[in-house]
C-alpha positions in Angstrom: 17.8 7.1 -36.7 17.2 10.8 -36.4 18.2 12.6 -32.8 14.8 13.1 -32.0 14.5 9.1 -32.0 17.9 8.5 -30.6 16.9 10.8 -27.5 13.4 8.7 -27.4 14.9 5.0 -27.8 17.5 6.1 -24.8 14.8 7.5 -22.8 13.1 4.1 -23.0 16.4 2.0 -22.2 16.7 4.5 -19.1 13.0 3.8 -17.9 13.6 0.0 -18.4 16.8 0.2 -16.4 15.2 1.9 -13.4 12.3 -0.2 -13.1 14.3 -3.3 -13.4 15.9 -1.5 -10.1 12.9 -0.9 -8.4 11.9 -4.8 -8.7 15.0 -6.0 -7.3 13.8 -7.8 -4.8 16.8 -7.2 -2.1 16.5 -3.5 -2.0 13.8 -2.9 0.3 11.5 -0.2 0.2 13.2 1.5 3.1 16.2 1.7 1.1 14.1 3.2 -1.7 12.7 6.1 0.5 16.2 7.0 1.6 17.3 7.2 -1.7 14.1 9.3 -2.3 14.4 11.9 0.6 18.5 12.3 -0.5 19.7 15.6 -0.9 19.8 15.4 -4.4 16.4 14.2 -5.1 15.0 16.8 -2.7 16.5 19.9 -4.9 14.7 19.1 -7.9 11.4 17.8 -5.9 9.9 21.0 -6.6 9.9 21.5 -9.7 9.3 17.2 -10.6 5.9 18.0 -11.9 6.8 20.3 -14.3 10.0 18.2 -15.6 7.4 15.4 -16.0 4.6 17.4 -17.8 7.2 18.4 -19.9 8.9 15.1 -20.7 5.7 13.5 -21.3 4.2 16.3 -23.8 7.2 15.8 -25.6 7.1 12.0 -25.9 2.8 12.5 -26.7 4.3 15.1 -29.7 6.7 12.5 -31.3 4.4 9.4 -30.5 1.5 11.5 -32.3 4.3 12.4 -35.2 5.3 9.2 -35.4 1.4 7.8 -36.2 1.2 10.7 -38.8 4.3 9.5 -40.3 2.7 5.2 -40.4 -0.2 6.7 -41.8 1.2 8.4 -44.5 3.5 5.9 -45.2 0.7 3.2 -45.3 -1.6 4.3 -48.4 -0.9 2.0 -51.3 1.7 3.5 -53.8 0.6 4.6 -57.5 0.9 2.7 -60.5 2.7 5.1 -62.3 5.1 5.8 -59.7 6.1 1.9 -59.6 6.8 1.8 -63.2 9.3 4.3 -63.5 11.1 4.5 -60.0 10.6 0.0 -59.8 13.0 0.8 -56.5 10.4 3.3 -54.9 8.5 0.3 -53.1 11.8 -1.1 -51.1 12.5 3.0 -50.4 9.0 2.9 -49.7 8.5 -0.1 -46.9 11.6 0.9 -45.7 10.3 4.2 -44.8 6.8 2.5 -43.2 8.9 0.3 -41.0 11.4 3.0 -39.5 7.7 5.2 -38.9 6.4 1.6 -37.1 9.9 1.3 -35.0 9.3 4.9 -34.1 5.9 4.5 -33.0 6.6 1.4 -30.9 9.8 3.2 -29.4 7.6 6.6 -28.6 4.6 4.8 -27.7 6.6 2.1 -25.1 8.8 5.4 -23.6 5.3 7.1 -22.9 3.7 4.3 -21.4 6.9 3.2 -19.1 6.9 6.9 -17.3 3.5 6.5 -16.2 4.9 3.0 -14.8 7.8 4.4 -13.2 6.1 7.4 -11.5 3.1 4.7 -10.2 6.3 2.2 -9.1 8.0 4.9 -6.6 4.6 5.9 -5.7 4.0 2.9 -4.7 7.4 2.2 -2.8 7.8 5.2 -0.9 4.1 4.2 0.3 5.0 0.9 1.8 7.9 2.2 3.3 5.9 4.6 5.1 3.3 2.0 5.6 5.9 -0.2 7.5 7.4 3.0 9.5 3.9 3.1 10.6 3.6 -0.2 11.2 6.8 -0.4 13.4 5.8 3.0 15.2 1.9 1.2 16.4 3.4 -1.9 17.6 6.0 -0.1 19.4 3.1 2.4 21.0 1.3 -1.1 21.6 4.1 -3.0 23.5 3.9 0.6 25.3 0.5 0.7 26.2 0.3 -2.6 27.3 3.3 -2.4 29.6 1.9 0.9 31.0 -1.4 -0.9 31.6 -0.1 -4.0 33.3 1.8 -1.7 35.6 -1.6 0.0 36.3 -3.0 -3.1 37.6 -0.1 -4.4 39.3 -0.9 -0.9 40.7 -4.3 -1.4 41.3 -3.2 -5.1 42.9 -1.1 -3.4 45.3 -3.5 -1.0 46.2 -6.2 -3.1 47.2 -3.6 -5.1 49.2 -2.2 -1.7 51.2 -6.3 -1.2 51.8 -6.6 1.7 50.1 -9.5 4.0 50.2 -12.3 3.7 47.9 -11.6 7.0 46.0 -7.9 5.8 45.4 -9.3 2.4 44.6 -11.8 5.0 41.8 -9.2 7.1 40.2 -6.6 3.4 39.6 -9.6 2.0 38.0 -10.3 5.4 35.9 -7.0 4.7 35.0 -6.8 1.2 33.9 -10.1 1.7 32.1 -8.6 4.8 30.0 -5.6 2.4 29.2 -7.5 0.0 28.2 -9.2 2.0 26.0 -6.0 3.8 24.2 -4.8 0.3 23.9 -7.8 -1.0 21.9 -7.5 2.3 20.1 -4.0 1.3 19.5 -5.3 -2.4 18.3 -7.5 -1.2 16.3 -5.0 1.4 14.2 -2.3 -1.5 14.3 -5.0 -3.6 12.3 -5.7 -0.5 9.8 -2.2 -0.5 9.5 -1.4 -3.8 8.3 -4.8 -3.8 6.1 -3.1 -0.8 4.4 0.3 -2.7 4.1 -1.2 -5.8 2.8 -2.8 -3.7 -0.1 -0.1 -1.8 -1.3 1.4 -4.8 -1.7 -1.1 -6.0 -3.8 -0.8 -3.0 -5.8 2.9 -3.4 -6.3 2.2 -7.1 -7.0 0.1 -6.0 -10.0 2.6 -3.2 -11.2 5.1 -5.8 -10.8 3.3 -8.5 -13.5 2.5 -5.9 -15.7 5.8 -4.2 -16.0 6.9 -7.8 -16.5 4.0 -8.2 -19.4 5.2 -4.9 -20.5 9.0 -6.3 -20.9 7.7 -9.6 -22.7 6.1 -7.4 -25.2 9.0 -5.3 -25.8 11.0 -8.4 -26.5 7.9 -9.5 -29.4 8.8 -6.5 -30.7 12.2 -7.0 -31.0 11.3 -10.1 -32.5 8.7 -8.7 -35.0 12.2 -6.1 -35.8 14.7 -8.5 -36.6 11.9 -10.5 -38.9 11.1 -7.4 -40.3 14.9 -6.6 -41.0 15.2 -9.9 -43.0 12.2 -9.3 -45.1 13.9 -5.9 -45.9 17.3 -8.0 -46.4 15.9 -9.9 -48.9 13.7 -7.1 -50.9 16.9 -5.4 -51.4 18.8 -8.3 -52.5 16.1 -9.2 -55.3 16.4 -5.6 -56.1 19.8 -5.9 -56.6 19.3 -9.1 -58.9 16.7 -7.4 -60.8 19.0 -4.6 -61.9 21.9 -7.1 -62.7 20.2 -8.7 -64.8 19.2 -5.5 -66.9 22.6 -4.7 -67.0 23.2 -8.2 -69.0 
C-alpha cells in the first residue's frame, strides 16, 4: 500500500474512532459542547471550513483516481499477452483488487466526514436545545412565582379595601403576568418540540452510522475471501511452473 492509501485507510480508522465516541451513550451532549467550545478547538474554529474543503477535495481526488485505476484494471486482457507472460493474469487481478480496496477505502473515508461533521452538528444542537430547555423552565417557575405573588397581592389588596385605581393597576399586572407566562408556555413547548426532533435526527445518524459500520465489516469479509482466491491463483501458478521445470 502506497502512502497516499496508507494516509487514506488511517483517515478512515480515525473517523470510525471518533464517531464510535460520539455514540457512546454516557457522554452526554453537554459534555460534547464543552469539549467543543475548549480552547483548543476554538483556535482552529476559524479556519475548520477551509481544513475540511481541503481534506475532502483530497479524498474526492484519490476516490476519483482510484475508479480510473478499477476501470482500467477491469477491461479483459489480450490473447497474446496471456500466452507469453501466462503469469500476467494473477499480476493482473492482483492489481484490480488493490484499485477495488482503494476505492472502498477512499470512498468509505469520504462518506464518514460528511457523517462526522452532521454528528457534532447535531450534538452541539441538543446541547443547546437542553440549555434552552433548562433556561424556559427556570423563567417559567419564575413567572409563575412572580404571578402568584401578584395575586396574593391583589388578595390582600382587596382585603386592606383598596381603592379602585390600585385594585386597576394589580390587575394590569396580573393580566401582563399571565400573559408572559403563557408566552413562556408556549416557548417551553417550542422548545421541547425542537428537542424531541433533533433527537430524531441523531436517532437516524445513529442507525445509519451503525449500517455504515455493518457494511464496512461485508467488506472486510468480501477482502479476506478475496485474499484466498488470490492465495490459491498463486499457488496453481506456482504448480504450473514446477511442473515445466520437470
Amino acid at each position: 500500500m502506497t502512502l497516499q492509501w496508507t494516509f487514506v485507510a488511517a483517515c478512515l480508522y480515525a473517523e470510525i474512532f471518533i464517531i464510535t465516541l460520539l455514540l457512546l451513550p454516557f457522554i452526554s451532549p453537554t459534555t460534547w459542547q464543552k469539549v467543543f467550545r475548549s480552547k483548543f478547538l476554538a483556535m482552529i474554529k476559524s479556519y475548520a471550513n477551509i481544513y475540511f474543503t481541503v481534506f475532502i477535495a483530497i479524498l474526492l481526488l484519490l476516490f476519483l483516481e482510484s475508479i480510473r485505476e478499477v476501470r482500467k484494471y477491469s477491461e479483459p486482457m489480450e490473447a497474446e499477452d496471456l500466452k507469453h507472460h501466462p503469469e500476467a493474469e494473477t499480476l493482473y487481478h492482483m492489481k484490480l483488487f488493490r484499485a477495488q480496496r482503494n476505492l472502498y477505502i477512499a470512498g468509505f473515508a469520504l462518506f464518514l466526514q460528511f457523517v462526522v461533521r452532521r454528528l457534532v452538528v447535531l450534538i452541539a444542537t441538543e446541547a443547546t436545545l437542553m440549555a434552552e430547555c433548562q433556561a424556559s423552565k427556570r423563567q417559567a417557575e419564575s413567572a409563575t412565582t412572580a404571578a402568584q405573588k401578584m395575586l396574593d397581592e391583589k388578595d390582600n389588596s382587596k382585603n386592606d379595601n383598596k381603592d379602585t385605581k390600585a385594585k386597576e393597576k394589580g390587575d394590569n399586572l396580573a393580566n401582563r403576568d399571565a400573559e408572559e407566562l403563557s408566552k413562556t408556555h408556549e416557548q417551553l413547548e417550542q422548545t421541547k418540540e425542537d428537542l424531541y426532533h433533533a433527537k430524531l435526527e441523531f436517532a437516524a445518524m445513529k442507525k445509519q452510522a451503525e449500517s455504515v459500520n455493518e457494511e464496512y465489516d461485508r467488506l472486510l469479509e468480501e477482502h479476506t475471501k478475496l485474499q484466498k482466491k488470490v492465495s490459491v491463483l498463486e499457488g496453481s501458478g506456482a504448480g504450473t511452473e514446477d511442473k515445466k521445470d520437470n
